[in-house]
C-alpha positions in Angstrom: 1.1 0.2 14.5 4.5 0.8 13.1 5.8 4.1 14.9 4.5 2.7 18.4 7.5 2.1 20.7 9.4 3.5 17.2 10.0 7.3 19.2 13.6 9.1 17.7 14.5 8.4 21.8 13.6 4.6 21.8 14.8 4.1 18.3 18.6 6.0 19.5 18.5 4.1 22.8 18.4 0.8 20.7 21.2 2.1 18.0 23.4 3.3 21.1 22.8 -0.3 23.2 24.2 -1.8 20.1 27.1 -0.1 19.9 30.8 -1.3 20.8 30.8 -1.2 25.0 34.2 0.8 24.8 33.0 3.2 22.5 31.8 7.1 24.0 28.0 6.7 23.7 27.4 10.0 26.2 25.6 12.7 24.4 27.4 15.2 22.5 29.6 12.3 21.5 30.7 11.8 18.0 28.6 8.5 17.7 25.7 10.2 19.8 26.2 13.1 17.6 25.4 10.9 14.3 23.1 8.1 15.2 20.9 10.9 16.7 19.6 12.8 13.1 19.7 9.0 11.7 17.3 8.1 14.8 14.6 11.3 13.9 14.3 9.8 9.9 13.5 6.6 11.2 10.9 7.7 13.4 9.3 9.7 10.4 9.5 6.6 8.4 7.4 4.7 10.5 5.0 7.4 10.9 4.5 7.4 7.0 4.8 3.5 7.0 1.5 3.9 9.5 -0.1 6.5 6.9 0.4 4.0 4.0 -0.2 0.9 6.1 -4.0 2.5 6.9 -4.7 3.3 2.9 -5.0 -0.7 2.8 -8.2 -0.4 4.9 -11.1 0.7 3.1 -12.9 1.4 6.5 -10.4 4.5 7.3 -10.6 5.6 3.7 -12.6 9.2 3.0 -13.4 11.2 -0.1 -11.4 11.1 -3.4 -9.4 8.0 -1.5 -12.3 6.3 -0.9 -14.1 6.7 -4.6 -10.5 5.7 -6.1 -10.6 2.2 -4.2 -14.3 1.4 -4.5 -13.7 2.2 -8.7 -11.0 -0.3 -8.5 -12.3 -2.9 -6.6 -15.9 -2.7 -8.6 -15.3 -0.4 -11.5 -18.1 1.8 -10.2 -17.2 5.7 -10.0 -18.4 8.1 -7.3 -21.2 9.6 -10.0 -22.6 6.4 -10.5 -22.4 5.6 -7.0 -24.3 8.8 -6.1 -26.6 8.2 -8.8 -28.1 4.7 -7.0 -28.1 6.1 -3.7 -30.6 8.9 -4.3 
């Protein structure tokens, strides 16, 4: 969702299109050099952006996720809930 086309290379290649024309973009370049570790924490942020963005649905919750948003949703806890299935 969030992190596709979001790659440390796509997210660098947009950071180095929009910078100055006359500026030294080549890598190993001073601006190269410090959008590039800048490029990486963005990717991971949009990893973790995709991680958080799936605990809103319930249908890819599992385990101690899933009892925590069924007990806040309808107050019923994972013993109760065990107790009317069986």
């Amino acid at each position: 969702m969030y992190s596709n086309n979001n790659s440390q290379k796509e997210i660098l290649n947009r950071m180095l299109q929009t910078t100055s024309a006359d500026v030294d973009k080549s890598e190993g370049s001073l601006t190269y050099d410090a959008l590039s570790p800048a490029s990486n924490e963005f990717e991971q942020i949009y990893v973790k952006l995709d991680e958080v963005s799936n605990k809103f649905d319930i249908s890819k919750l599992i385990g101690d996720e899933l009892a925590t948003r069924v007990y806040q949703k309808t107050g019923i806890t994972k013993n109760l809930l065990l107790m009317l299935i069986l």
